[in-house]
C-alpha positions as CSV (number, residue, x, y, z in Angstrom):
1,X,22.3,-3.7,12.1
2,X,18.8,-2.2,11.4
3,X,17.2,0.0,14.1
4,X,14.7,-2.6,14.5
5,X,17.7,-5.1,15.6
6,X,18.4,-2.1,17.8
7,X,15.1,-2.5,20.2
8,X,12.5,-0.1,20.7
9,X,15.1,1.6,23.6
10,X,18.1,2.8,21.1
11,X,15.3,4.9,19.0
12,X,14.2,6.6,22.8
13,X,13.6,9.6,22.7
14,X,12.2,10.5,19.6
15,X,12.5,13.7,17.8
16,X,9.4,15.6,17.9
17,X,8.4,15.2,14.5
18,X,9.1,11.4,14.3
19,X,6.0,11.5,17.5
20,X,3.7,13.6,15.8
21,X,4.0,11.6,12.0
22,X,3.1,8.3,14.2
23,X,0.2,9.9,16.2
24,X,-1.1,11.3,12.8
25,X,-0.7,8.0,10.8
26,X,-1.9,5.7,14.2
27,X,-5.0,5.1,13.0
28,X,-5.5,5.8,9.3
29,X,-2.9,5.6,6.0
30,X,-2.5,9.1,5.5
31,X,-0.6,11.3,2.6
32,X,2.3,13.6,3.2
33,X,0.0,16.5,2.9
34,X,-2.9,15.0,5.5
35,X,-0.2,14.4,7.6
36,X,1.3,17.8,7.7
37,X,-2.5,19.1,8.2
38,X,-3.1,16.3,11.0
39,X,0.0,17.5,13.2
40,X,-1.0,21.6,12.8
41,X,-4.6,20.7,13.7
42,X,-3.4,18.4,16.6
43,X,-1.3,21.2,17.9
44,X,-3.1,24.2,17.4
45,X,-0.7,25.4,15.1
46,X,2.0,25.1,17.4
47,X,4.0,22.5,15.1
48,X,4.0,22.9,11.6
49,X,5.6,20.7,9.5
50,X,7.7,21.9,6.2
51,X,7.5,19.1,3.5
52,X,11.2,18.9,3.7
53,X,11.0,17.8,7.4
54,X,8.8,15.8,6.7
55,X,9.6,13.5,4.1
56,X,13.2,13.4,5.4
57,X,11.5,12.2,8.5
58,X,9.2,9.7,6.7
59,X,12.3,8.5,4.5
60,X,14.2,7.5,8.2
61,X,11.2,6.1,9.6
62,X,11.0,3.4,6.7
63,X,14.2,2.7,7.4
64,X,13.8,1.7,10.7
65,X,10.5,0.4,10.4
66,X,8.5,2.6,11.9
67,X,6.3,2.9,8.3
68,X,5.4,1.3,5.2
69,X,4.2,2.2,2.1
70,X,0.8,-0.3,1.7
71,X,0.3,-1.6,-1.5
72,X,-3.7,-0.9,-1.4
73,X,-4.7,2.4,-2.4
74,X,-8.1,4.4,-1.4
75,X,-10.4,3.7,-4.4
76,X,-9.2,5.9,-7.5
77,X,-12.3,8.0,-6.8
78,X,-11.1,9.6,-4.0
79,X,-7.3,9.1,-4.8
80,X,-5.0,11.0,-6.9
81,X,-2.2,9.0,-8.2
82,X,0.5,11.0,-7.1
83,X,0.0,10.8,-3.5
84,X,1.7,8.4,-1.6
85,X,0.4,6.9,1.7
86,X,1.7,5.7,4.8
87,X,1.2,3.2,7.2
88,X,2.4,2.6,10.5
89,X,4.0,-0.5,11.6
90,X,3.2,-3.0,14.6
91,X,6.9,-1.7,15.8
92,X,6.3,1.9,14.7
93,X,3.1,1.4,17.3
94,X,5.0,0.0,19.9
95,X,7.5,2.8,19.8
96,X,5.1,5.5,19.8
97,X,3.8,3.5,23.1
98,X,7.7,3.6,24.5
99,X,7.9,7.3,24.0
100,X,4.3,8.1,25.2
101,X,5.0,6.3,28.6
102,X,8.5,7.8,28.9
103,X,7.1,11.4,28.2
104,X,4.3,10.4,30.7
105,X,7.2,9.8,33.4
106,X,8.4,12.7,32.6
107,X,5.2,14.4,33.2
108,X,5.0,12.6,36.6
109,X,8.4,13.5,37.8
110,X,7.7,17.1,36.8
111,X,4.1,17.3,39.1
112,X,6.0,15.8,42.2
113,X,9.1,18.4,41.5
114,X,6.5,21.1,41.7
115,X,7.0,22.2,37.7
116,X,3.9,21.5,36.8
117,X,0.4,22.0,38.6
118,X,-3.5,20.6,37.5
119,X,-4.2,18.1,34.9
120,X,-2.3,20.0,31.8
């Protein structure tokens, strides 16, 4: 049984990385190394990917279909042939959507239990 078979509910909640990889690929292919830079600048530094978190990261989220590898490549001018790119999947965006409305709940819950005050 693939995790796709599984539902969008058995992958809930993802890991931190797997959340940050599919906000920094949501609207653009991107390269291991854009992606790395992506998350850091999205964070302020707070997150930094290693390439060895990473790619083990990207490796599972192929596997459950989360990514893809597209066959079309940015024009060889502004592409160096031993990147490879990544593409997120109409089930890789609908999981990112899953885990941004649970984490929103979250959020919620935490305001009314007094946690959390303001608009942060």
């Amino acid at each position: 049984m693939t995790d796709i078979d599984k539902g969008i509910d058995g992958l809930l909640p993802l890991p931190t990385a797997t959340f940050h990889i599919l906000m920094a690929v949501a609207t653009d292919d991107r390269h291991g190394y854009a992606i790395i830079q992506d998350v850091a600048a999205r964070t302020a530094g707070a997150l930094k990917l290693s390439p060895g978190t990473l790619y083990r990261s990207i490796q599972r989220m192929i596997e459950q279909g989360l990514l893809v590898e597209p066959r079309r490549r940015p024009a060889a001018a502004l592409d160096d042939e031993r990147r490879r790119y990544y593409r997120i999947t109409p089930f890789g965006e609908s999981v990112a959507r899953a885990e941004a409305q649970r984490l929103s709940l979250l959020v919620r819950l935490a305001r009314a239990s007094g946690f959390v005050t303001g608009k942060a």
